[in-house]
C-alpha positions as CSV (number, residue, x, y, z in Angstrom):
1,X,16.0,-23.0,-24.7
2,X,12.6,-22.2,-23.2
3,X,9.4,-22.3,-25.8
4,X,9.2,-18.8,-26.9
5,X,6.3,-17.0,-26.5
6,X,4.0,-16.3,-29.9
7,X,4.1,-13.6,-31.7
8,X,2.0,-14.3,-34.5
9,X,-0.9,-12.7,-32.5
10,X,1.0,-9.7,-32.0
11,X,-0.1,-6.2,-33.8
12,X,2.7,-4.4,-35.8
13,X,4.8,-2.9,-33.3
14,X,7.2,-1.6,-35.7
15,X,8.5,1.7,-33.8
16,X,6.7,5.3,-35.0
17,X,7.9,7.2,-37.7
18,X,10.5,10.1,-36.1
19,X,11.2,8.0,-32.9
20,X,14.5,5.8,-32.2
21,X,14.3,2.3,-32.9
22,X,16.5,0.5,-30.3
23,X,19.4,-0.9,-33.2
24,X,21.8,0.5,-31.0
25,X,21.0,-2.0,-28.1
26,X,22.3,-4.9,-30.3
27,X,25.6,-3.5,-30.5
28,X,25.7,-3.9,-26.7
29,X,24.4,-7.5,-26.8
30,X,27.8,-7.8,-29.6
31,X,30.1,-6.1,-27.4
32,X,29.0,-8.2,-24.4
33,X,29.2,-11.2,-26.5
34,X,32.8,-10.1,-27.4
35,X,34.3,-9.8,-23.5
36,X,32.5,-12.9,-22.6
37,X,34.4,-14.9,-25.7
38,X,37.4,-17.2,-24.8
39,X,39.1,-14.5,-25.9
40,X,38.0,-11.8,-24.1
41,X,37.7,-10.0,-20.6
42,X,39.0,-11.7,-17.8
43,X,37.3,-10.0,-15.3
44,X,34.0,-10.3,-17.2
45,X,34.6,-13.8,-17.8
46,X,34.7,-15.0,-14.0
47,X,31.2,-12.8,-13.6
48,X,28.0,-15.2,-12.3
49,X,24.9,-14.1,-11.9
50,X,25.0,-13.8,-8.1
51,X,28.2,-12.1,-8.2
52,X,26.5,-9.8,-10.9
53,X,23.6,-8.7,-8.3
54,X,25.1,-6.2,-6.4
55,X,26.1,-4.2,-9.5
56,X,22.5,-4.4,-10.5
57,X,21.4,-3.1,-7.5
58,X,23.8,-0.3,-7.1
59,X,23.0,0.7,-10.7
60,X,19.3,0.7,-10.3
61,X,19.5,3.4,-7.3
62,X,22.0,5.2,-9.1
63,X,19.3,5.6,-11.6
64,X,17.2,7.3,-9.1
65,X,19.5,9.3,-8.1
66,X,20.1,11.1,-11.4
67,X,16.5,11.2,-11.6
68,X,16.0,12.8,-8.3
69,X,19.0,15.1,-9.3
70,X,17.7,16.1,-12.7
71,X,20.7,15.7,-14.7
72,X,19.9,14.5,-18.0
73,X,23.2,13.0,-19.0
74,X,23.6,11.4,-15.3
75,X,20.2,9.9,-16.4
76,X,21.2,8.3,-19.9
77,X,24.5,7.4,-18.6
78,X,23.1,5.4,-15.5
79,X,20.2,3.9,-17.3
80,X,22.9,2.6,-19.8
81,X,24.9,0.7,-16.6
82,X,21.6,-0.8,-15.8
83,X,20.8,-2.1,-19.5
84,X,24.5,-3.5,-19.3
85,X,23.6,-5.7,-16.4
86,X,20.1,-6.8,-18.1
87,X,22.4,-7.7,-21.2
88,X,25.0,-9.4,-19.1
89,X,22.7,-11.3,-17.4
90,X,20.8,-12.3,-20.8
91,X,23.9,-13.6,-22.2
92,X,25.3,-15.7,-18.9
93,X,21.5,-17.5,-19.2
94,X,21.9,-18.0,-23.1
95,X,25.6,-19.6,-22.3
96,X,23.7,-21.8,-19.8
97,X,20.8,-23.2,-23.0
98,X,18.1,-20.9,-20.9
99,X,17.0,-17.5,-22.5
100,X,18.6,-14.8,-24.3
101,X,17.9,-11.5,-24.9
102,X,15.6,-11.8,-27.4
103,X,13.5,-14.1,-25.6
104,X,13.6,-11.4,-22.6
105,X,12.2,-8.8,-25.0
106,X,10.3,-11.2,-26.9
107,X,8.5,-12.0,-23.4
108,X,7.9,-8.2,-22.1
109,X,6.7,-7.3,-25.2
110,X,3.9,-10.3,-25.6
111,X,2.9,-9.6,-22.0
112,X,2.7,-6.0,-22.4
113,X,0.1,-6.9,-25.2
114,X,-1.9,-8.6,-23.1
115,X,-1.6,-6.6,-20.6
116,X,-2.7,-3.2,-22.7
117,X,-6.3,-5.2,-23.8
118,X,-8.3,-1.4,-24.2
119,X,-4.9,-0.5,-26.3
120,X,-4.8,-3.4,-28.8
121,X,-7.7,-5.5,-28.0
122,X,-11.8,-4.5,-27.5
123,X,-12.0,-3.3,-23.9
124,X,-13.1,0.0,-22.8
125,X,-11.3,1.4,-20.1
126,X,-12.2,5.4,-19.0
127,X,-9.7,6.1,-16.9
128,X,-6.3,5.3,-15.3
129,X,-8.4,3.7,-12.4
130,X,-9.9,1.4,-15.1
131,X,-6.5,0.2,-16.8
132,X,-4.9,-0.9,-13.1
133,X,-8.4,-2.5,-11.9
134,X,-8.2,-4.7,-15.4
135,X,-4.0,-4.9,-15.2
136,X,-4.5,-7.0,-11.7
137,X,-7.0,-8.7,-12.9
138,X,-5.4,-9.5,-15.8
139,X,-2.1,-10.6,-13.7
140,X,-4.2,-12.3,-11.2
141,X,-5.1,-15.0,-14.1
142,X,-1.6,-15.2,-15.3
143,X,-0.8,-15.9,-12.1
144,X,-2.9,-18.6,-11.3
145,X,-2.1,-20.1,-14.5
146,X,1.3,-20.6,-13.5
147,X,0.3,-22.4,-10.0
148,X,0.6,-18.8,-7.8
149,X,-2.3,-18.0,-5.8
150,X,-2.6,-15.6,-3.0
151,X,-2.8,-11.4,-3.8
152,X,0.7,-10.8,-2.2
153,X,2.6,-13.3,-4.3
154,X,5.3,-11.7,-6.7
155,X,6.3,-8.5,-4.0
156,X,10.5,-9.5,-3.9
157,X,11.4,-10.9,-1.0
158,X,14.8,-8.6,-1.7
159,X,12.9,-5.0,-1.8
160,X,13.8,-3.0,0.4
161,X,11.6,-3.0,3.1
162,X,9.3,0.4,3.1
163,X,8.7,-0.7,-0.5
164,X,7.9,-4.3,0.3
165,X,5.3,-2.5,2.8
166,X,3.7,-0.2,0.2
167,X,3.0,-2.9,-2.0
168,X,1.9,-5.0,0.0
169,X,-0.5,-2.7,1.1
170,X,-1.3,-1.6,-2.3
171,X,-2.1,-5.2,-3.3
172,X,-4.3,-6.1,-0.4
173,X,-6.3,-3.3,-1.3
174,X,-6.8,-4.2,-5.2
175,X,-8.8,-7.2,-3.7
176,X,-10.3,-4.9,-1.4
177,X,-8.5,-5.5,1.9
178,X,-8.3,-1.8,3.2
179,X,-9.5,0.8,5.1
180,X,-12.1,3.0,3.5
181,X,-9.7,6.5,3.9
182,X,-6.9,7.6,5.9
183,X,-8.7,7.6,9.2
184,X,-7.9,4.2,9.7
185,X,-4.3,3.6,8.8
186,X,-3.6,6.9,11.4
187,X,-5.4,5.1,14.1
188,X,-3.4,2.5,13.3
189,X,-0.2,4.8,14.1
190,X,-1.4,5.5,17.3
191,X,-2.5,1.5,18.6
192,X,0.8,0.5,17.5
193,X,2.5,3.4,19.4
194,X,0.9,2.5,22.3
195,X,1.7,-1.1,22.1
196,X,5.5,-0.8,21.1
197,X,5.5,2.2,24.7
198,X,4.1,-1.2,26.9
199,X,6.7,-3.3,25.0
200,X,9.3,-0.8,26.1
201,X,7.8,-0.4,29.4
202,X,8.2,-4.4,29.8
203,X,11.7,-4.4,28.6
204,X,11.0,-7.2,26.1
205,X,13.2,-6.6,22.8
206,X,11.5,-8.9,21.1
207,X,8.6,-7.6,21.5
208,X,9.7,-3.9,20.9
209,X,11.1,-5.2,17.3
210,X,8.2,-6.5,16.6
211,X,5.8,-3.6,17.6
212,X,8.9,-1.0,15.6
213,X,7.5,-3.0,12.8
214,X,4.2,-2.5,12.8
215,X,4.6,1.5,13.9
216,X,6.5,1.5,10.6
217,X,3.7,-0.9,8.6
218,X,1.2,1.6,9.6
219,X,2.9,5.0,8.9
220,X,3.8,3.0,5.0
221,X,-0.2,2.4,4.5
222,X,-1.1,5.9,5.9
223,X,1.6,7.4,3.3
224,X,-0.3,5.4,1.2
225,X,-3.6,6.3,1.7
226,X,-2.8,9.9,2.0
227,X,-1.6,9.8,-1.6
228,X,2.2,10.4,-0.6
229,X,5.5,8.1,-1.1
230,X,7.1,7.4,1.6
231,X,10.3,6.1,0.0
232,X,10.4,9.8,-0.7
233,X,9.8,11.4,2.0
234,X,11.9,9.7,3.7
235,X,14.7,10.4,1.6
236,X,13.5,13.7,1.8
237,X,13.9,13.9,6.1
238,X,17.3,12.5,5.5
239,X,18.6,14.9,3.3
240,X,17.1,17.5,5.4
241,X,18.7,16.3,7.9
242,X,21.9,15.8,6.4
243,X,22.1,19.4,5.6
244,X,21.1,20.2,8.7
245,X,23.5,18.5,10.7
246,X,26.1,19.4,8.4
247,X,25.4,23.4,9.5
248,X,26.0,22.2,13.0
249,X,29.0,20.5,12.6
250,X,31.1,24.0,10.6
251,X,29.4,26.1,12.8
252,X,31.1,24.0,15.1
253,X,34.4,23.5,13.7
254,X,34.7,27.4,12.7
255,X,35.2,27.9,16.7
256,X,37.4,24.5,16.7
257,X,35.4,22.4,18.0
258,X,33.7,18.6,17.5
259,X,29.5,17.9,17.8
260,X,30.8,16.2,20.7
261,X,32.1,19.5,22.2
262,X,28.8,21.0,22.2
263,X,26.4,21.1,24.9
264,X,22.8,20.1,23.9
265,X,21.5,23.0,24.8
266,X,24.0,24.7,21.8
267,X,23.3,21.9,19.3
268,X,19.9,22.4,19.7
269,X,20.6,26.2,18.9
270,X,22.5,25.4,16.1
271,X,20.0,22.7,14.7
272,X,17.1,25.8,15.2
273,X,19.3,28.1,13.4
274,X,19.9,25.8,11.0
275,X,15.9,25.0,10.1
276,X,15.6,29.2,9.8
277,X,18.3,29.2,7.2
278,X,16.2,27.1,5.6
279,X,12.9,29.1,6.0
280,X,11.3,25.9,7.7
281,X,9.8,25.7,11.5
């Protein structure tokens, strides 16, 4: 097992009079202990981590999606599939001698202490702005402790791509690599729209995929700079336009018809009509 990290340095974290304490979670830890006995679940027994990762990613975005959908129950249900994996996970690392799940909770815990220095240590920090300037600083050091230099180091190289862009923007302007306000990132939209029309206008794919990228790198950092998400906005034009499309398609198939049937000049009606049922322009 891994040297665990210290916690004589630690301040009492015993949890607040009138809150929950967490016991529950170590009956998870004994029921996955349980189906992963010689004796127990088949199916969980053949599990490995990498055939574990697409169930954690599925779980994680079902997670937003009860979030985005409001449901509370949706919302404790689906963040208990997503501590099942964390558990799970633990307990296939403990079988191999690495960590467990105490030493995962032992580890967030003593870096969330160091972390939080105005909380449980002697810095002053005013302001939200204050607590991330000293949080990347802080993880800066850590960092470089551990042999990783460079400001976009720890961004997964698995995130989803418009999230991989937003932090990496986000983290090259922590160390001040940015433009000053919006202005520049929607220049920025406008070179790169020009470049990726002479890319088209050369017929060079290569060249278009690349320039598609930095259109999309742009509009991510001027999202950014404007103060918006564009994870969310995005999913916000697609359910639009799901709905939208979906108006077409029974207006459509009240008279018997496919999308295919339609001319474009009566899909674009239909689209309109649809945008006005929706009070938009």
């Amino acid at each position: 097992m891994p040297d665990k990290p210290s916690l004589t340095t630690l301040p009492d974290l015993t949890p607040l009079p009138g809150k929950q304490t967490g016991a529950e979670v170590s009956k998870l830890v004994g029921l996955m202990q349980r189906l992963l006995a010689p004796d127990g679940c088949p199916w969980d027994r053949e599990q490995t981590l990498a055939t574990l990762v697409p169930y954690l990613v599925e779980e994680t975005y079902e997670v937003v999606d009860a979030l985005a959908a409001g449901d509370v129950d949706d919302h404790r249900e689906e963040l208990g599939d997503l501590l099942l994996q964390i558990v799970f996970q633990s307990e296939l690392r403990f079988g191999e001698g690495k960590f467990g799940i105490d030493d995962v909770a032992r580890g967030i815990v003593a870096k969330l202490v160091r972390r939080h220095p105005h909380v449980f240590g002697d810095v002053v920090a005013k302001d939200a702005d204050a607590v991330l300037a000293n949080w990347a600083t802080l993880k800066a050091a850590e960092k470089a402790e551990k042999g990783k230099h460079g400001a976009l180091h720890g961004i997964p190289a698995s995130a989803p791509a418009l999230l991989r862009a937003t932090r990496a923007g986000e983290k090259a302007g922590a160390v001040g690599f940015d433009w000053p306000d919006a202005d520049g990132p929607r220049a920025k939209v406008d070179e790169e729209l020009g470049e990726l029309d002479e890319a088209r206008a050369g017929g060079d794919r290569e060249a278009m995929q690349r320039e598609l990228g930095d259109v999309l790198f742009a509009l991510t950092n001027l999202a950014r700079k404007l103060g918006l998400d564009a994870e969310q906005a995005l999913r916000g034009s697609i359910d639009r336009f799901s709905s939208r499309f979906r108006h077409v398609e029974l207006a459509l198939a009240a008279d018997g018809r496919a999308v295919r049937d339609a001319s474009a000049d009566e899909q674009e009606r239909l689209w309109q009509a649809a945008k006005q049922a929706e009070g938009l322009k």
